[in-house]
C-alpha positions as CSV (number, residue, x, y, z in Angstrom):
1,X,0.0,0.0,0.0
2,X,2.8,1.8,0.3
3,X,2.4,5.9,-0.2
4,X,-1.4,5.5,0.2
5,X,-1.4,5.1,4.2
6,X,0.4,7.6,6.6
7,X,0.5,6.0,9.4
8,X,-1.1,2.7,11.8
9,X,-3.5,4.0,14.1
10,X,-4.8,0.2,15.6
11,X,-2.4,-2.8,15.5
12,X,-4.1,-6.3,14.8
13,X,-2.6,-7.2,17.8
14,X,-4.5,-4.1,19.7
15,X,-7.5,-5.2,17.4
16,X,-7.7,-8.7,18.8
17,X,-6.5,-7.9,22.2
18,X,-9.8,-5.6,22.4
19,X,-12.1,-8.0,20.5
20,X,-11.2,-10.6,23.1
21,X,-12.6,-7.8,25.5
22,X,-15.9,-7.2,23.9
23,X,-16.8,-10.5,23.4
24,X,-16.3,-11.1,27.1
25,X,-18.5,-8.1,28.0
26,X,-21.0,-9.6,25.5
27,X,-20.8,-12.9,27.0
28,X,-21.6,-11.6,30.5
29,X,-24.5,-9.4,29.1
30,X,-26.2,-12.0,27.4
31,X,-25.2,-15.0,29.6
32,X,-28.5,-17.7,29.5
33,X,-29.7,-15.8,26.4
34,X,-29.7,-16.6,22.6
35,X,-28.6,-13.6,19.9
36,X,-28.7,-12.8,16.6
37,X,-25.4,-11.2,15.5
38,X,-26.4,-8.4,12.9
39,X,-23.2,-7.5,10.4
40,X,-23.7,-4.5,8.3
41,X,-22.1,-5.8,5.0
42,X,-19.2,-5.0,3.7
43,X,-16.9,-3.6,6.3
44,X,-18.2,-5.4,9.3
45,X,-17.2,-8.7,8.1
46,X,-13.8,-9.2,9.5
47,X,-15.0,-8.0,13.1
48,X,-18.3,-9.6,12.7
49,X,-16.2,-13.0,12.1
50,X,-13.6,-12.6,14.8
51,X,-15.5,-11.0,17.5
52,X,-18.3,-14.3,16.8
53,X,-15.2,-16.8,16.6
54,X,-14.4,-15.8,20.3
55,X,-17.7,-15.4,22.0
56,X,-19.4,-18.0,23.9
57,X,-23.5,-17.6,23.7
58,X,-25.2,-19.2,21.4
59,X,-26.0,-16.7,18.7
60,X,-27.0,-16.8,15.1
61,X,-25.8,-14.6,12.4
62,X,-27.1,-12.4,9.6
63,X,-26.2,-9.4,7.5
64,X,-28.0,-6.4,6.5
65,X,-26.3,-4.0,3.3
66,X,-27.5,-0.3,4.1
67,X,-26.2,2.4,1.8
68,X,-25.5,6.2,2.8
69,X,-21.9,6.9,1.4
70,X,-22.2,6.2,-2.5
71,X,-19.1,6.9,-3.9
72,X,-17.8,10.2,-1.5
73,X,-16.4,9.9,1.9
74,X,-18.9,11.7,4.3
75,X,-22.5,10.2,4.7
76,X,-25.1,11.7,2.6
77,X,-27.6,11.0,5.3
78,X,-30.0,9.4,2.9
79,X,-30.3,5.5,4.3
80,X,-31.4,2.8,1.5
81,X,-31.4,-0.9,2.2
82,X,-29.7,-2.8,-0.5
83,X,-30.1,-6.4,1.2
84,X,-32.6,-7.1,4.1
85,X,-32.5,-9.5,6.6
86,X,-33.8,-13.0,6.1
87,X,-34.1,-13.3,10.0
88,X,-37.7,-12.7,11.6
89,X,-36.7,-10.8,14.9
90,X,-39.8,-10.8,16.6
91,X,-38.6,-11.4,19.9
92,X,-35.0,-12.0,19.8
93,X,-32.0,-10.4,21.1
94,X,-30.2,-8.7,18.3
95,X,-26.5,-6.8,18.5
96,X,-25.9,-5.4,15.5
97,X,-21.7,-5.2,14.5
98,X,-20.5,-2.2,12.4
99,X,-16.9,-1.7,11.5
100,X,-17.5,2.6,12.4
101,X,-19.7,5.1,13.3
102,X,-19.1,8.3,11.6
103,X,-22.5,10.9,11.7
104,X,-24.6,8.2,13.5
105,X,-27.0,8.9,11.0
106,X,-27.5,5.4,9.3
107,X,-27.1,3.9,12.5
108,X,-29.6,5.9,14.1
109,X,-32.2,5.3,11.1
110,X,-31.3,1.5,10.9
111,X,-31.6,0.9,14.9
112,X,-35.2,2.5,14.9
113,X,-36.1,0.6,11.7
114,X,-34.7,-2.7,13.4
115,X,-36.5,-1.8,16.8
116,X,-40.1,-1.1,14.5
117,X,-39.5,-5.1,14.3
118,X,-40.8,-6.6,17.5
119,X,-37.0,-7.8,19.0
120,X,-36.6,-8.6,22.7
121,X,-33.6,-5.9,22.1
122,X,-30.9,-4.0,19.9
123,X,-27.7,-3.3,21.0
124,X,-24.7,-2.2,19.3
125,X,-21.4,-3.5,19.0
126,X,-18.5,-1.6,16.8
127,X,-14.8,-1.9,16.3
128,X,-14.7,1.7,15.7
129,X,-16.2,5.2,16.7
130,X,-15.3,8.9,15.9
131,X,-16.9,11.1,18.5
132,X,-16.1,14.4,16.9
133,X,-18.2,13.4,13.6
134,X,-20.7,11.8,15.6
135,X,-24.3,14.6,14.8
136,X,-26.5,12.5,16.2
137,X,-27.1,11.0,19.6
138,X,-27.4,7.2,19.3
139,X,-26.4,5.2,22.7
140,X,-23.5,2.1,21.5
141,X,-22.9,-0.8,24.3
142,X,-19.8,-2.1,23.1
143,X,-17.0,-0.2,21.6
144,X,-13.6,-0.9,20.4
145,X,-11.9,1.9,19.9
146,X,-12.4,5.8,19.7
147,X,-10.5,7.0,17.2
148,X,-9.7,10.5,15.5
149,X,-11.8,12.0,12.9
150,X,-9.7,11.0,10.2
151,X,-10.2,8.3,7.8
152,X,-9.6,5.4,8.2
153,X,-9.2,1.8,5.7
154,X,-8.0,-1.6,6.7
155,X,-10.0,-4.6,8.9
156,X,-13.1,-4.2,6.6
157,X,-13.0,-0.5,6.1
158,X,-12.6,0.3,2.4
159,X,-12.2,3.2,0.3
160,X,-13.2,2.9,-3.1
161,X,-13.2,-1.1,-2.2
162,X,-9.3,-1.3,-1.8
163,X,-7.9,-1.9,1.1
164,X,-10.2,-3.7,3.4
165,X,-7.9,-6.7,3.1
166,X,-5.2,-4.8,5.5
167,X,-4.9,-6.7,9.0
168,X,-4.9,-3.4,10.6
169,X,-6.5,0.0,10.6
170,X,-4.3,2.9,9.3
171,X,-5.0,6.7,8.2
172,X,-5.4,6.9,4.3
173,X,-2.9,9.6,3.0
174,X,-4.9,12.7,1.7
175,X,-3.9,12.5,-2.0
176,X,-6.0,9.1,-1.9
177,X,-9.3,10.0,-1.9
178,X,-8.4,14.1,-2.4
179,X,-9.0,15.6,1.0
């Protein structure tokens, strides 16, 4: 990747270390209780899969696609589902996994939407959060890291669709994407 990244902000060391955490947390919370482990395709599968891979409670999985980037690198605020879920959540325990919470916004919209469902409850869980972009207020159980508002690609996060392959998360140099 070379000239594109400036700098590693989260090892994958510190990434694991702090998804062994979480999933302990998560354990504990739901401990006698069954959950449905929400991923919001594509940059929560690689902490959707590790973060399942070391809890304990017997969950099942599913994955939502939600759109409100296009092809620009702040949220336009207008939420589309590409793919629902195939999961009927009336009554079930649902923690949804995101990779980062920017805005809030499509988080916000999709909790309520997920809520208008009938589950027993909806938590969230996310590797990521930057609280000077967050605009909304939207309450997350379980968070990895706090991390600068800068952004960000690697573990799932993307820009453009490159990069997600990195085992770590690191700062995408400015000339990249033009900011």
């Amino acid at each position: 990747m070379g000239e594109d990244l400036c700098k590693i902000l989260i090892t994958e060391d510190e990434i694991s270390s702090r998804l062994d955490e979480l999933a302990a947390a998560i354990d504990r919370d739901y401990e006698g209780k069954e959950i449905l482990v929400l991923g919001i395709l594509k940059g929560a599968v690689m902490v959707m899969a590790d973060l399942a891979r070391k809890m304990h409670t017997p969950l099942t999985m599913d994955w939502m696609a939600v759109s409100s980037y296009g092809s620009g690198t702040k949220s336009s605020g207008v939420v589309r589902i590409l793919k629902d879920l195939e999961t009927d959540l009336e009554g079930k325990h649902v923690l949804i996994v995101e990779d980062i919470i920017d805005s809030g916004l499509t988080l916000s919209w999709l909790k309520a939407n997920l809520e208008s469902r009938g589950p027993a409850s909806v938590e969230i869980a996310t590797l990521l959060r930057k609280p000077d972009a967050t605009t909304v207020d939207i309450h997350v159980e379980y968070v990895g890291f706090d991390i600068p508002n800068e952004f960000v690609v690697g573990y799932g996060l993307d820009y453009a669709e490159k990069y997600r392959n990195l085992p770590f998360v690191g700062t995408l140099a400015p000339h990249v994407y033009g900011g």
